[in-house]
C-alpha positions as CSV (number, residue, x, y, z in Angstrom):
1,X,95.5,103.3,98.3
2,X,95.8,99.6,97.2
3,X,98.8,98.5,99.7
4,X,96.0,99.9,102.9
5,X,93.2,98.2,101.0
6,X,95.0,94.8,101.2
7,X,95.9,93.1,104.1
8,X,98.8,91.2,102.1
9,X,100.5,94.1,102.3
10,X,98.7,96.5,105.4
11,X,100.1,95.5,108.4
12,X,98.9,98.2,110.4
13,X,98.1,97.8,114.0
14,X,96.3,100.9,114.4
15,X,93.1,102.6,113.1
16,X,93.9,102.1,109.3
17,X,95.1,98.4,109.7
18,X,93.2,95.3,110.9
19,X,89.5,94.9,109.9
20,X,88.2,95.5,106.0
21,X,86.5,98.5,107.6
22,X,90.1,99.9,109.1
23,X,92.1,99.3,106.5
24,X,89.4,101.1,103.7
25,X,89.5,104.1,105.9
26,X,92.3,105.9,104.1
27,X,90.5,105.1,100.9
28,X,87.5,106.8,102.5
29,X,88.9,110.1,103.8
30,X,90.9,110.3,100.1
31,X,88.1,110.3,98.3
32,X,86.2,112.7,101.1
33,X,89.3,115.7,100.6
34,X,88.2,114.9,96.8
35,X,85.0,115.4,96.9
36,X,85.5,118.4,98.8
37,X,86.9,119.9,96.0
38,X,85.1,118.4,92.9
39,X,81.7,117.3,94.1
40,X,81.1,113.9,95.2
41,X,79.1,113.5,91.8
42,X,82.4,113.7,89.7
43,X,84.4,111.7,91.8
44,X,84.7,107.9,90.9
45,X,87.4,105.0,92.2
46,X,88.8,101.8,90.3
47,X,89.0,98.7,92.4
48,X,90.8,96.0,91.3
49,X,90.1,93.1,94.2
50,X,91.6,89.8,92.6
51,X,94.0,91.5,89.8
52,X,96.9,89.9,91.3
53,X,100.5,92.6,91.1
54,X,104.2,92.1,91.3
55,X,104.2,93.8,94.6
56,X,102.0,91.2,95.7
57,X,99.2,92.8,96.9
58,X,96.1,90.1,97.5
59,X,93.8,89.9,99.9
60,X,92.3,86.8,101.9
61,X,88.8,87.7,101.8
62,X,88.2,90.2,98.9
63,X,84.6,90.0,98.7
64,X,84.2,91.2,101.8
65,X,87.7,93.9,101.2
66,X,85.3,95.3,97.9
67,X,81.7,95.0,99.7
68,X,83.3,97.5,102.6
69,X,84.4,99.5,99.8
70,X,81.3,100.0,97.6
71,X,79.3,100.6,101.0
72,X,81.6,103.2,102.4
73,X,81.9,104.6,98.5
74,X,78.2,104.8,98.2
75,X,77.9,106.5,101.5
76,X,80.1,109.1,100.3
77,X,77.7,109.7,97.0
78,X,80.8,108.7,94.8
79,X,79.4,108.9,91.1
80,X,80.9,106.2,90.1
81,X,83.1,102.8,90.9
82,X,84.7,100.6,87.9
83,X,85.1,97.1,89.1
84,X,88.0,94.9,87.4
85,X,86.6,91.6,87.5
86,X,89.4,89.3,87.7
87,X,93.0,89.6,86.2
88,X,93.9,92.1,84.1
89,X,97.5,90.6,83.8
90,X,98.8,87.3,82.5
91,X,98.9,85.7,85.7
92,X,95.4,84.0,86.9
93,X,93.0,85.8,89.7
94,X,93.9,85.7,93.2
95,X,90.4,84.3,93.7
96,X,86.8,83.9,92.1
97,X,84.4,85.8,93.4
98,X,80.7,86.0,91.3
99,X,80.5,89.7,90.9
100,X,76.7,89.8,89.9
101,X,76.4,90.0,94.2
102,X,78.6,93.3,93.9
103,X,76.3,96.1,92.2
104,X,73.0,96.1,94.5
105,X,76.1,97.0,97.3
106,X,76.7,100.6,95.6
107,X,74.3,103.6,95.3
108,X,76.7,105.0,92.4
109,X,76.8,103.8,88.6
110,X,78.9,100.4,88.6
111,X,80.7,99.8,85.7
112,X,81.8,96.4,84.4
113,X,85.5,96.1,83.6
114,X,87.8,93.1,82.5
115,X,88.0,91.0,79.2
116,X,84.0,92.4,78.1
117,X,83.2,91.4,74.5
118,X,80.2,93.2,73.1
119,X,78.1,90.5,73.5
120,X,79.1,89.6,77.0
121,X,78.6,93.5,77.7
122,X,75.4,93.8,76.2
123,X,74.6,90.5,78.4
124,X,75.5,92.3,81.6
125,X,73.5,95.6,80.7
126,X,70.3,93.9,80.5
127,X,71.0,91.1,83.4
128,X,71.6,94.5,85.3
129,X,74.9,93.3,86.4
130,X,76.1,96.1,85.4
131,X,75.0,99.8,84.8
132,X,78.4,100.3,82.2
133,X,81.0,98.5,80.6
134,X,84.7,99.7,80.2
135,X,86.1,98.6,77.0
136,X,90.2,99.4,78.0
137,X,92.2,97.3,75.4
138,X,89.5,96.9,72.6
139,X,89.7,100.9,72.5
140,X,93.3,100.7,72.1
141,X,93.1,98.4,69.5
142,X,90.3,99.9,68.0
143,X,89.6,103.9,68.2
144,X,86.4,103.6,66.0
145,X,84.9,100.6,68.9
146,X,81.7,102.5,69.2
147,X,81.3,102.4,65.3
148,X,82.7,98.7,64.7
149,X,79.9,97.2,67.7
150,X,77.2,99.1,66.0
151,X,77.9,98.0,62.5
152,X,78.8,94.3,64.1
153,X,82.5,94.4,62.0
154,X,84.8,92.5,63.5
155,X,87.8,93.9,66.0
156,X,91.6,94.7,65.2
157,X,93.4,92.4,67.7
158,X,95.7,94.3,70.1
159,X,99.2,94.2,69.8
160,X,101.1,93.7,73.2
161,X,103.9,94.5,71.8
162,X,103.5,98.1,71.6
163,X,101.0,98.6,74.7
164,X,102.2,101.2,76.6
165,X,104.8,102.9,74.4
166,X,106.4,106.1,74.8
167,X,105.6,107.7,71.2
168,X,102.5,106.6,69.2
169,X,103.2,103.3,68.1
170,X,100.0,101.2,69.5
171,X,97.9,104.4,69.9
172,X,97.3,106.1,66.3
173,X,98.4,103.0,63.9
174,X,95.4,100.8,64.4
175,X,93.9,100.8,60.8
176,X,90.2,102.5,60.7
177,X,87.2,100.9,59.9
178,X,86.0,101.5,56.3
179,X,82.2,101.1,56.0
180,X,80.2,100.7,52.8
181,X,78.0,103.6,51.8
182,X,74.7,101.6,53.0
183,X,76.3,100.8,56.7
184,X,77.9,104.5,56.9
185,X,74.8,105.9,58.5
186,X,75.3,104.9,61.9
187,X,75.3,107.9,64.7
188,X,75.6,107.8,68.2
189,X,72.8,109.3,70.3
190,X,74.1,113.0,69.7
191,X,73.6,112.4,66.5
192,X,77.2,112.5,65.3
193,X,79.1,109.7,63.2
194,X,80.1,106.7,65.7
């Protein structure tokens, strides 16, 4: 869906290439035969406007390519969209674009991705820049996250080196937050241990 979204890469002439508008249509009727068969309301999409790629999809104007997209999403009663804001590679954004502008553009729950940090979560939450935050990489790293921003401990840095293995190196080897008896009473709101 990414190489139609872009106009680095779509070089369509016809009804799918062209204007933002065009060249989200394929993104549109996708999510449409979806939410034919799952319900609008359990449907969401990832858009990743600045993240640059090796296949070098970029696009000259993405603040307008990911406005189209969270109006024509939000016409389709999508439930949700998760935004990565920025580069979630080594290699810098494709452009800056202030994301606060994006959220008031979508009907659906926008969720916050990219290089949060609880406070800079927390931050967004109440700014209402966001209605959630996707933690990606500080859940590999850290598989008790929702118990370690509760209890304020500090984060197990993520190894790159095993991101993305094939067995369980980097996935079940993170070491587990030990609490002391008086900070072990933290639950989450369905009242089970965080």
């Amino acid at each position: 869906i990414d190489q139609f979204l872009r106009d680095a890469t779509n070089r369509r002439t016809d009804g799918y290439g062209g204007t933002c508008e065009n060249r989200c249509r394929f993104l549109f009727e996708a999510v449409a035969v979806v939410s034919e068969v799952w319900g609008a309301d359990r449907v969401g999409v990832r858009l990743s406007p600045t993240s640059p790629s090796p296949y070098e999809l970029c696009d000259t104007d993405p603040a307008r390519l990911l406005a189209t997209a969270l109006a024509g999403l939000s016409k389709l009663g999508v439930a949700f969209a998760v935004v990565v804001e920025g580069s979630s590679t080594v290699m810098p954004a494709t452009h800056t674009l202030n994301y606060t502008e994006f959220k008031p553009l979508f009907t659906g729950r926008y969720i916050a991705n990219n290089g949060y940090t609880q406070a800079r979560g927390e931050a967004a939450l109440v700014a209402d820049h966001a209605d959630l935050i996707a933690y990606g990489r500080p859940f590999i790293a850290n598989p008790d996250l929702v118990r370690r921003f509760a209890s304020h401990s500090p984060l197990n840095p993520l190894n790159l080196d095993t991101l993305y293995m094939p067995d369980a190196r980097g996935y079940t080897d993170y070491p587990v937050l030990e609490l002391p008896d008086d900070l072990a009473h933290f639950h989450d709101t369905e009242g089970n241990n965080a």
